[in-house]
MARTOR-920112 format. One record per residue (C-alpha): x, y, z; residue number from 1. Coordinates in pm, 1 decimal, decimal comma, m for minus. Each point is the difference from the previous one (the first is absolute). Layout:
<rs>
X; Y; Z; NUM
...
</rs>
This chain:
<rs>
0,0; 0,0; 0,0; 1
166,2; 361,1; m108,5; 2
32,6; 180,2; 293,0; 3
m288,2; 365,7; 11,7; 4
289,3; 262,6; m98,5; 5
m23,8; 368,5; m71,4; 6
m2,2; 35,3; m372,0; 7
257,6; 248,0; m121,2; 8
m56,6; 298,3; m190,8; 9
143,8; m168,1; m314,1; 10
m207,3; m274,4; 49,3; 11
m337,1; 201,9; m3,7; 12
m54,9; m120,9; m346,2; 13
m73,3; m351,5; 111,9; 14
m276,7; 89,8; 201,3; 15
m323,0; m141,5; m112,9; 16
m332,2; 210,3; 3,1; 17
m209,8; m310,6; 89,3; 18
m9,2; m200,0; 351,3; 19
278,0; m245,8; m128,1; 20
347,7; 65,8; 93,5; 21
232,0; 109,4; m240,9; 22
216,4; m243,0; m208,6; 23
388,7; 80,0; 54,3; 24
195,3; 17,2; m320,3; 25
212,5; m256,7; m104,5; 26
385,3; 19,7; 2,7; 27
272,8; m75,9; m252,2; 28
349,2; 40,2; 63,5; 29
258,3; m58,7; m295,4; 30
340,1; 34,8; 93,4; 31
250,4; m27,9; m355,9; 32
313,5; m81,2; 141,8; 33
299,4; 190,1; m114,5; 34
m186,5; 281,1; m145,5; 35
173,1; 348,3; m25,4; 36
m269,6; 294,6; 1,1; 37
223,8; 206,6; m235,6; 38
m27,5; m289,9; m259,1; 39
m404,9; 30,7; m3,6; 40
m148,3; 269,7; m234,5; 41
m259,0; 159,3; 251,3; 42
326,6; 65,5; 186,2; 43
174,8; 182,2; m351,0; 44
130,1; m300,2; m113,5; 45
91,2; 94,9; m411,7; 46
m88,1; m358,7; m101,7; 47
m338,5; m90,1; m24,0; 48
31,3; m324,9; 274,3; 49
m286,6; 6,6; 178,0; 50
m376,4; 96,3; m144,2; 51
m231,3; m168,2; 255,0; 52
188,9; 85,1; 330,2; 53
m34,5; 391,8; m155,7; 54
m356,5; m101,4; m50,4; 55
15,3; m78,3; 325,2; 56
186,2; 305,4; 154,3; 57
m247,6; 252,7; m214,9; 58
m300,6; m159,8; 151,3; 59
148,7; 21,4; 331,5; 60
286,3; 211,4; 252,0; 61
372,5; m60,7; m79,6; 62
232,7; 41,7; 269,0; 63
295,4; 147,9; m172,9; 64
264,3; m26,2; 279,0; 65
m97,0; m364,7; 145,0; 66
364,5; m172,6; 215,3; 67
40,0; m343,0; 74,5; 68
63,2; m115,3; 336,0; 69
296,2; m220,7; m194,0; 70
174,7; m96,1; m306,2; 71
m96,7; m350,6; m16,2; 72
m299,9; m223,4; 10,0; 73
m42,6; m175,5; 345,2; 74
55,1; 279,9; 208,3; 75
m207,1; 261,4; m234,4; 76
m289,5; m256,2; m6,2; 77
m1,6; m20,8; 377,0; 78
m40,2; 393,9; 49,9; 79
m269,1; 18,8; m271,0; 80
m198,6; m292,7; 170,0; 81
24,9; 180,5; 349,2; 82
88,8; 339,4; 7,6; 83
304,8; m42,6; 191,7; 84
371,8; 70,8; m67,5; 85
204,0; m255,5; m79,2; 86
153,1; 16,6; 350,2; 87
m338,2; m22,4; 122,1; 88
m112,9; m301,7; m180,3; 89
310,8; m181,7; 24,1; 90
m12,3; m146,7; m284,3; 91
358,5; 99,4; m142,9; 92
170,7; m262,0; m164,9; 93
m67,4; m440,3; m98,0; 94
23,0; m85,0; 355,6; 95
m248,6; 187,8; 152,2; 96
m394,1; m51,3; m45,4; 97
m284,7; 255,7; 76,7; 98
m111,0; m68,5; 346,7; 99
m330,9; m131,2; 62,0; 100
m70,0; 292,1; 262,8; 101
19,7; 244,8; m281,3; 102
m342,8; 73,4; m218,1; 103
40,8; 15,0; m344,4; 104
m283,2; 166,5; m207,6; 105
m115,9; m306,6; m150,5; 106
m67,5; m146,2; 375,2; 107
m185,4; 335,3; 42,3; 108
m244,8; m97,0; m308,8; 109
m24,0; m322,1; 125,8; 110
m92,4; 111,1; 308,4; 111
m290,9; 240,3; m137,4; 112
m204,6; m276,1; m193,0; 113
225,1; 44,5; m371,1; 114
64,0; m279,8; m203,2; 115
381,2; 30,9; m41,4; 116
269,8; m159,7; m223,8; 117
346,3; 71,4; m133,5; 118
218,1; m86,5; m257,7; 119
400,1; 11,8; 3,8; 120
265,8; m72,3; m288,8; 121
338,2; 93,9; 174,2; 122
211,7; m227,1; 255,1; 123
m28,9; 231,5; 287,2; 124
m404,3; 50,1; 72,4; 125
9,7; m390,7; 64,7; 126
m260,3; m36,4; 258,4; 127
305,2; m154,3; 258,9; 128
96,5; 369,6; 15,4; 129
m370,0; 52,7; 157,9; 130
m144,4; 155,7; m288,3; 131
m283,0; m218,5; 11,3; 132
m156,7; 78,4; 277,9; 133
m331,5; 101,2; m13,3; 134
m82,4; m90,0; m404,1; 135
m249,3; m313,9; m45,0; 136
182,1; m70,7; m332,2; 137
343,1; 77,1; m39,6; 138
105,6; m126,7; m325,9; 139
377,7; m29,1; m103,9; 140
52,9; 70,7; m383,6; 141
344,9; m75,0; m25,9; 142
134,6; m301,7; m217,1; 143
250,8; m119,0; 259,7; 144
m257,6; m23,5; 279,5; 145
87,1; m321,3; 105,1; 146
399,4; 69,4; 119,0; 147
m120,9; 336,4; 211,2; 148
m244,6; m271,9; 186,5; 149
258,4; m242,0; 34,9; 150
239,9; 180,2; 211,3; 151
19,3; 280,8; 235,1; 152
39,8; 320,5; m170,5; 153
371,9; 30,3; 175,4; 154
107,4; m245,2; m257,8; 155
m168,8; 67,9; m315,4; 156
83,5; 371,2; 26,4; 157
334,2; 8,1; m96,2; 158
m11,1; m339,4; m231,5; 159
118,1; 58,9; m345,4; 160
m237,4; m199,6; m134,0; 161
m285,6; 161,1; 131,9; 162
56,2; 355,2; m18,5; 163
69,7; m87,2; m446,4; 164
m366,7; m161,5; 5,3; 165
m85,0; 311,3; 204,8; 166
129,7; 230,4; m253,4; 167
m64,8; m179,5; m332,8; 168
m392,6; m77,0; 136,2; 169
m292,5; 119,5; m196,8; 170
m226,0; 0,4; 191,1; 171
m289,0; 289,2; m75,1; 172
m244,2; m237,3; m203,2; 173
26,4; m222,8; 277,7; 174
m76,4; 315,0; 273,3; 175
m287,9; 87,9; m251,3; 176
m162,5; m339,1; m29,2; 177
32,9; m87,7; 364,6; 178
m163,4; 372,3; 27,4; 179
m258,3; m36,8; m240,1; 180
m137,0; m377,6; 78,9; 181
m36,5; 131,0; 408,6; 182
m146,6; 333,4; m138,6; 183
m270,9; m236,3; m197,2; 184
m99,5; m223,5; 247,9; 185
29,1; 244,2; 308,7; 186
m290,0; m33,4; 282,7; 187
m233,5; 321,6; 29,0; 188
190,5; 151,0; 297,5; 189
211,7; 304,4; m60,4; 190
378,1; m71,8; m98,5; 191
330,2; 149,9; 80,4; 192
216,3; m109,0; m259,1; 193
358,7; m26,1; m33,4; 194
226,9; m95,9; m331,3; 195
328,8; 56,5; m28,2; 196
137,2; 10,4; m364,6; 197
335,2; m159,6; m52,0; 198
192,7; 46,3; m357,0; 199
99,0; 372,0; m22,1; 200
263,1; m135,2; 312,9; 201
339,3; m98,8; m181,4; 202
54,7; m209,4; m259,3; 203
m151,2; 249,1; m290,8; 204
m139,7; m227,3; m219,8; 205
m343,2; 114,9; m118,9; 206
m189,8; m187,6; m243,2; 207
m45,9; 83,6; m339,1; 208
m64,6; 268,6; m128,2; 209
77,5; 212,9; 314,1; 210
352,6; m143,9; m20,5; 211
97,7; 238,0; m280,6; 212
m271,4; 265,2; 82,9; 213
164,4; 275,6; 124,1; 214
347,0; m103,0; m252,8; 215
m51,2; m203,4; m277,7; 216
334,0; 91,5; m184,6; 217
212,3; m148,6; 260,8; 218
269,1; m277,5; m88,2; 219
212,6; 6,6; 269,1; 220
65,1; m246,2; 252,8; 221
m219,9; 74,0; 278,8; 222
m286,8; m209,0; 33,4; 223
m124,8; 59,1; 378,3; 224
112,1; m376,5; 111,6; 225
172,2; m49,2; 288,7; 226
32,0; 372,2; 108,4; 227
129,3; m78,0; 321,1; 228
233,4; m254,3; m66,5; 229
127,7; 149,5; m335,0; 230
325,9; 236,5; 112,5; 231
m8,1; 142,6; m367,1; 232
m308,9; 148,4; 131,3; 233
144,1; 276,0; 218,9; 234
128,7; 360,5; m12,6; 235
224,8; m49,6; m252,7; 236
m239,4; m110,2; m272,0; 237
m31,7; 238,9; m308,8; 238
m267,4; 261,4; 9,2; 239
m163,6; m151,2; m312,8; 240
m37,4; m360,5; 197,6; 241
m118,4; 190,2; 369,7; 242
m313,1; 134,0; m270,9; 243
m54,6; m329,1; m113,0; 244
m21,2; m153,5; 358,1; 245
m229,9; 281,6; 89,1; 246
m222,6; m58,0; m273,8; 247
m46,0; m369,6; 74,3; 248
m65,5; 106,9; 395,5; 249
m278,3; 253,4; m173,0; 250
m110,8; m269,1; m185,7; 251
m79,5; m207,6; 303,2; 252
m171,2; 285,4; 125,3; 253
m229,5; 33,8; m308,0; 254
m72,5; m346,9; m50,1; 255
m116,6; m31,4; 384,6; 256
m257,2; 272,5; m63,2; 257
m181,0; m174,1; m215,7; 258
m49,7; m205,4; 300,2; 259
m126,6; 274,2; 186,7; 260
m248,1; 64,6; m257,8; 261
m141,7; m367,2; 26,7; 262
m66,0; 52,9; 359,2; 263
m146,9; 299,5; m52,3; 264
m217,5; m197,6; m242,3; 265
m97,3; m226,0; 233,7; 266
m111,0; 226,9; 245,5; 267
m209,0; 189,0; m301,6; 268
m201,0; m270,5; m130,9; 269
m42,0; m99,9; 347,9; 270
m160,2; 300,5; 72,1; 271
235,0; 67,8; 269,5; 272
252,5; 237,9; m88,8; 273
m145,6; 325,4; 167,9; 274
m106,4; m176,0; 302,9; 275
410,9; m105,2; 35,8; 276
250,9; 223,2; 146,1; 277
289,6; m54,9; m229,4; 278
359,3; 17,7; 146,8; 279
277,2; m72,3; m271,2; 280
389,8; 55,0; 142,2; 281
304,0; m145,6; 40,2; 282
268,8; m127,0; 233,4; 283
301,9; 136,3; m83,1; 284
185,0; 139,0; m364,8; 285
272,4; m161,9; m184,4; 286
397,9; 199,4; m30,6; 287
135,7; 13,6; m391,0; 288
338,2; 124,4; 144,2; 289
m95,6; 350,0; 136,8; 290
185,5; m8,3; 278,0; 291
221,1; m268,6; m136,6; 292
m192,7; m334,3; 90,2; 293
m281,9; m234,0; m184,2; 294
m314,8; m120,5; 134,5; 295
m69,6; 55,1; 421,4; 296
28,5; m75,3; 316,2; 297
335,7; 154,9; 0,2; 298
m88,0; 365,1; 66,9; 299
m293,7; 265,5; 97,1; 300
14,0; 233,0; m295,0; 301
m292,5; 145,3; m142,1; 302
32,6; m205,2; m339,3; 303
m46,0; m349,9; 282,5; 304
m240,5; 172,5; 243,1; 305
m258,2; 275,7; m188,2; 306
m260,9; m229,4; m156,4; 307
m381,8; 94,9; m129,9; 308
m290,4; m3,2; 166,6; 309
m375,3; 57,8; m141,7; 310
m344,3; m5,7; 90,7; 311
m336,2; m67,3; m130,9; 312
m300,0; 12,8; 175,6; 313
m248,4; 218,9; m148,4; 314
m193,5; m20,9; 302,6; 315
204,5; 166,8; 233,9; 316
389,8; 99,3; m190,2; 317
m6,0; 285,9; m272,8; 318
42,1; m60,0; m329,9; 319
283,7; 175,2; m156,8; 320
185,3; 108,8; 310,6; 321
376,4; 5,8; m15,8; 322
150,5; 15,1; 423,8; 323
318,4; 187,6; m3,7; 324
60,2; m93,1; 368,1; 325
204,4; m259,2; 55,0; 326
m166,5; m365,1; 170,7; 327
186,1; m295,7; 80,8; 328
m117,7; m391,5; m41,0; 329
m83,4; 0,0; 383,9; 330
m307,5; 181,2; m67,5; 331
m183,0; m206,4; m262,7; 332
m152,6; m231,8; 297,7; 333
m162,0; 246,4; 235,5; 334
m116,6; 198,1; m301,5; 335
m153,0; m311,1; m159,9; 336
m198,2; m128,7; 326,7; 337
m110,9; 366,2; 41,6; 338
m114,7; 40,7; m301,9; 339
m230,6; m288,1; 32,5; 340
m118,2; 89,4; 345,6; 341
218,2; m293,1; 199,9; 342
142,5; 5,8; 346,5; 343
337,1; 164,3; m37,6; 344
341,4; m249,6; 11,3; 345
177,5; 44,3; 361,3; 346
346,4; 141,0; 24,1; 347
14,4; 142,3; m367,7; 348
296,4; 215,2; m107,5; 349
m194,0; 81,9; m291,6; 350
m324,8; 292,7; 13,7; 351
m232,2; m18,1; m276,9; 352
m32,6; 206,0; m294,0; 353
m430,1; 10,4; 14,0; 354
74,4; 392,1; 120,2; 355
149,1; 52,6; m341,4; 356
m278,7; m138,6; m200,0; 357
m270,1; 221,1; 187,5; 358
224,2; 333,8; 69,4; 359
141,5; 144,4; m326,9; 360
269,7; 199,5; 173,4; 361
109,4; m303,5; 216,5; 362
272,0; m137,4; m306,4; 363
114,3; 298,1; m32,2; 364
231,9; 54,9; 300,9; 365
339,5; m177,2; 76,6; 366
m153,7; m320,2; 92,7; 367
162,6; m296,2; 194,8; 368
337,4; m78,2; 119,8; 369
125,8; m325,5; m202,6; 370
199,5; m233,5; 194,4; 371
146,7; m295,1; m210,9; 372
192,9; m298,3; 91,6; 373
240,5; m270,1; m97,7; 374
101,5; m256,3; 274,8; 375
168,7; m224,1; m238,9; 376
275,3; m168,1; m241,9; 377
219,6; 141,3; 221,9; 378
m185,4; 363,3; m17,1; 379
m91,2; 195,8; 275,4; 380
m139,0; 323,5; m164,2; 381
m219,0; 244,7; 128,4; 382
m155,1; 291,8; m195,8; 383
m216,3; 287,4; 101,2; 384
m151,5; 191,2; m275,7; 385
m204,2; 308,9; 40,2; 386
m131,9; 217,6; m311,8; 387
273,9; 206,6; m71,9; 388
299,9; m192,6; 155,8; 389
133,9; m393,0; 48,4; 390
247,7; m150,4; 228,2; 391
136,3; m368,2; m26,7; 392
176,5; m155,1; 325,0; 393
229,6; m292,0; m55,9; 394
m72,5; m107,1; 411,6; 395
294,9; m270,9; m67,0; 396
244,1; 238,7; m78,6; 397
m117,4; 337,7; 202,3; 398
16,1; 188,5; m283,4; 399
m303,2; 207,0; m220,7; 400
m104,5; 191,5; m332,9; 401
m219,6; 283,9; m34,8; 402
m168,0; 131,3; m279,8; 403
m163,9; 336,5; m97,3; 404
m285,5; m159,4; m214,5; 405
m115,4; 366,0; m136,0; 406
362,2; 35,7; m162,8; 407
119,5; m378,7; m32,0; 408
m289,6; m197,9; m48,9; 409
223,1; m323,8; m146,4; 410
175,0; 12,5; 372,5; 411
360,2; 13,6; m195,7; 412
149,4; 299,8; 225,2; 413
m20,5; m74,2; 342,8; 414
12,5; 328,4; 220,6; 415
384,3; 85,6; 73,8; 416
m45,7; 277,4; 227,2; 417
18,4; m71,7; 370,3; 418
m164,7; 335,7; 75,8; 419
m318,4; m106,0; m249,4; 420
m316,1; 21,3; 222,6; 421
m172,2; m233,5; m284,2; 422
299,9; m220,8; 178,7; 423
m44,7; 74,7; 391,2; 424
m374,9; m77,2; m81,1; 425
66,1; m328,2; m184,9; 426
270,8; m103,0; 282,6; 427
m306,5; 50,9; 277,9; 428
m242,8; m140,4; m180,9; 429
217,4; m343,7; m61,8; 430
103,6; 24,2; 353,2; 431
m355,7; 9,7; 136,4; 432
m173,2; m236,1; m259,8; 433
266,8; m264,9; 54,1; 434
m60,5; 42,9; 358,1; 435
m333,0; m91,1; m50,1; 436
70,7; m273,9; m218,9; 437
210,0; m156,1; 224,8; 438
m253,7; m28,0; 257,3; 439
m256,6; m169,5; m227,2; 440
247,4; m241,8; m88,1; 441
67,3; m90,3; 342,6; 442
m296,8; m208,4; m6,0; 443
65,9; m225,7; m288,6; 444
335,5; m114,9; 167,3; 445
98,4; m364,4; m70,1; 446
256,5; m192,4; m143,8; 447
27,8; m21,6; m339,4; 448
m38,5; m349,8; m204,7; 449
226,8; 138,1; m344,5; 450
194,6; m268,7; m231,2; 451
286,7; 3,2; m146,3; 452
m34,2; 20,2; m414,3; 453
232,3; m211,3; m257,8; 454
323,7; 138,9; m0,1; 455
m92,9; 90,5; m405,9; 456
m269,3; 199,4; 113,9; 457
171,7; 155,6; 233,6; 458
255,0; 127,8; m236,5; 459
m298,3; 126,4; m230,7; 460
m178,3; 209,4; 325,6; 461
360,4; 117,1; 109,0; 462
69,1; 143,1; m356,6; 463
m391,5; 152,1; m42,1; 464
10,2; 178,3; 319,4; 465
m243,1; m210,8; 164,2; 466
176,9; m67,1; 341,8; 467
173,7; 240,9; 109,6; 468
309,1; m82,0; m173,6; 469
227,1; 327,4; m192,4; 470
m175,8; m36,5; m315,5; 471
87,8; 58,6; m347,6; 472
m333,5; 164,7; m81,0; 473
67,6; 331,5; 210,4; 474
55,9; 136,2; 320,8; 475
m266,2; m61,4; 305,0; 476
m173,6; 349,9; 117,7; 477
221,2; 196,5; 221,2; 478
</rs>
């Protein structure tokens, strides 16, 4: 039974005029893992990548200034499921699990009488890292299913093996169909929704004809395959071949709209679609060498950490509305459980957004302080990142960056002056937060249950950057 809450004020539009209560809308999340907002065309993109998630951002509000609480998938997927920072969820790296005392928003649908289902295509929202509490169906999509149940995630992390089925995996028909047959033969209840789209993640190797979309006259060598492995791919490729690369990553992007649209679809000839709040976002970007590395999980730059955000409700979000103010991933839950008029999630970091979509002037200001994380591969990064200024703490070494984001808004000149008071602020403000951080992390002490990879992979993550190791890629923030 839903418990008898206050409706709020964005919420007024469910309320019936007869004696019947109100039906709640429906909820679907899509999370595109990997997905840079700069490489999306409602964001300026040049290329035309992504028609129905502009659909989607013209019919609804996009946040233009949206940070991730990390710059990889476990950790990011945690703080969008509870609102918390990373240090607050715990949930930080293969050997840790979200804790069962910790409410994610799917338990919260549950909870209120929703039908509720989910379904993941990457390694790391495995349902032994917790992120299956609270879904009645929560359907894996990958093609190598089978090895991530057969061991504890500790082992299969680092396993060569693994991670190439990982990144050669297409897997958004799969997500689609799995999507599609629940969608079809759902019960009456109202549903919170959650699918997670796979393939613009690394290896770029759209289909045909998105493959040679965005440059058909290529003839190089570059064909998107084993990005990670590959050293050719790396800062010293030619300009001509970095293009091509990008093109197949824009590619990906373009090809996994088309998914979007068949959801969208769906929902449409279901008769659905403006009774369903709409979330579409993503857990973290992808580096092509701007700060001398490829991929994530290795740093907390803007190109790794500012994703999109939009969303359609007609209901209760404005259509049309671009939010200047900058909103992090931590805030998608609470606004999502207000907006359907659900008991708030206990001990959020996050605040929702619902005072944007019913006060104009409310996206207008500075908006929220970001706080990102990355608690692993030998990483321990902290970044704080307000609207006009950034500062990245390498915790390991004691040492920081800070960037004026009004004049330097790649991050490539970090602030040299000791008397900057951009710098004094960003030296509090890392102080403080980290404080902070350290006493939410207090409670998710416990030893650790990490393996040792093959010595061949660890040669491969040594060279990449991915533990810790001097790299060849680039240097670490400083």
């Amino acid at each position: 039974m839903r418990p008898n809450l206050v409706i709020p004020l964005a919420a007024l539009a469910l309320v019936s005029c007869g004696n019947d209560p109100p039906r709640p809308p429906n909820v679907l999340l899509i999370s595109i893992d990997t997905l840079r907002h700069d490489h999306l065309s409602c964001y300026g993109y040049e290329r035309a990548t992504s028609p129905a998630i502009d659909r989607i951002a013209r019919e609804g509000t996009l946040f233009e200034r949206h940070i991730s609480s990390s710059s990889w998938t476990l950790p990011a997927h945690a703080a969008i499921f509870t609102g918390l920072f990373d240090s607050g969820h715990g949930c930080t790296d293969v050997d840790k699990a979200l804790e069962p005392r910790h409410t994610t928003i799917a338990e919260r649908f549950h909870e209120s009488g929703y039908s509720t289902a989910g379904f993941f295509a990457g390694p790391f929202l495995h349902p032994a890292f917790g992120f299956g509490q609270g879904f009645d169906r929560y359907v894996d999509c990958t093609s190598y299913g089978a090895t991530l149940d057969a061991a504890k995630p500790v082992d299969w992390a680092k396993d060569d093996s693994t991670r190439r089925a990982s990144h050669q995996d297409i897997a958004n028909p799969r997500t689609f169909d799995a999507f599609q047959s629940w969608f079809q033969g759902r019960d009456d209840k109202p549903f919170f929704a959650f699918v997670h789209f796979w393939d613009v993640h690394y290896d770029f190797t759209p289909p045909p004809p998105f493959d040679r979309k965005f440059d058909p006259d290529y003839t190089g060598w570059v064909t998107g395959r084993d990005f990670f492995f590959d050293e050719r791919i790396g800062p010293q490729m030619s300009a001509r071949d970095l293009e091509h690369l990008i093109a197949l990553y824009d590619g990906e992007i373009a090809w996994t709209d088309t998914f979007i649209e068949k959801i969208r679809v769906q929902l449409e000839q279901a008769g659905v679609l403006d009774d369903t709040v709409i979330v579409l976002t993503s857990d973290h970007g992808t580096e092509f060498f701007e700060h001398g590395w490829k991929g994530h999980r290795t740093t907390l730059y803007d190109e790794v950490i500012r994703v999109p955000l939009v969303v359609r409700y007609p209901k209760a979000v404005p259509a049309g509305v671009r939010i200047a103010a900058q909103t992090r991933s931590v805030d998608i839950a609470p606004t999502l459980v207000e907006l359907c008029g659900l008991e708030p999630l206990r001990d959020t970091s996050g605040s929702s957004l619902v005072e944007i979509f019913t006060d104009a002037t409310a996206g207008s200001g500075a908006g929220k302080q970001a706080v990102s994380e990355l608690e692993s591969v030998g990483r321990s990064l902290l970044a704080i990142r307000e609207q006009g200024w950034k500062v990245i703490g390498n915790r390991a070494q004691s040492t920081l960056s800070a960037f004026d984001l009004v004049s330097d808004p790649g991050e490539q000149h970090p602030i040299g002056d000791p008397g900057s008071p951009l710098l004094s602020d960003a030296m509090r403000e890392l102080d403080e937060v980290g404080s902070e951080l350290d006493r939410l992390a207090t409670s998710h002490a416990g030893p650790a249950a990490g393996s040792s990879p093959p010595a061949d992979v660890q040669k491969h993550l040594d060279d990449l950057g991915y533990t810790g190791e001097e790299s060849k890629r680039g240097p670490e923030p400083r």
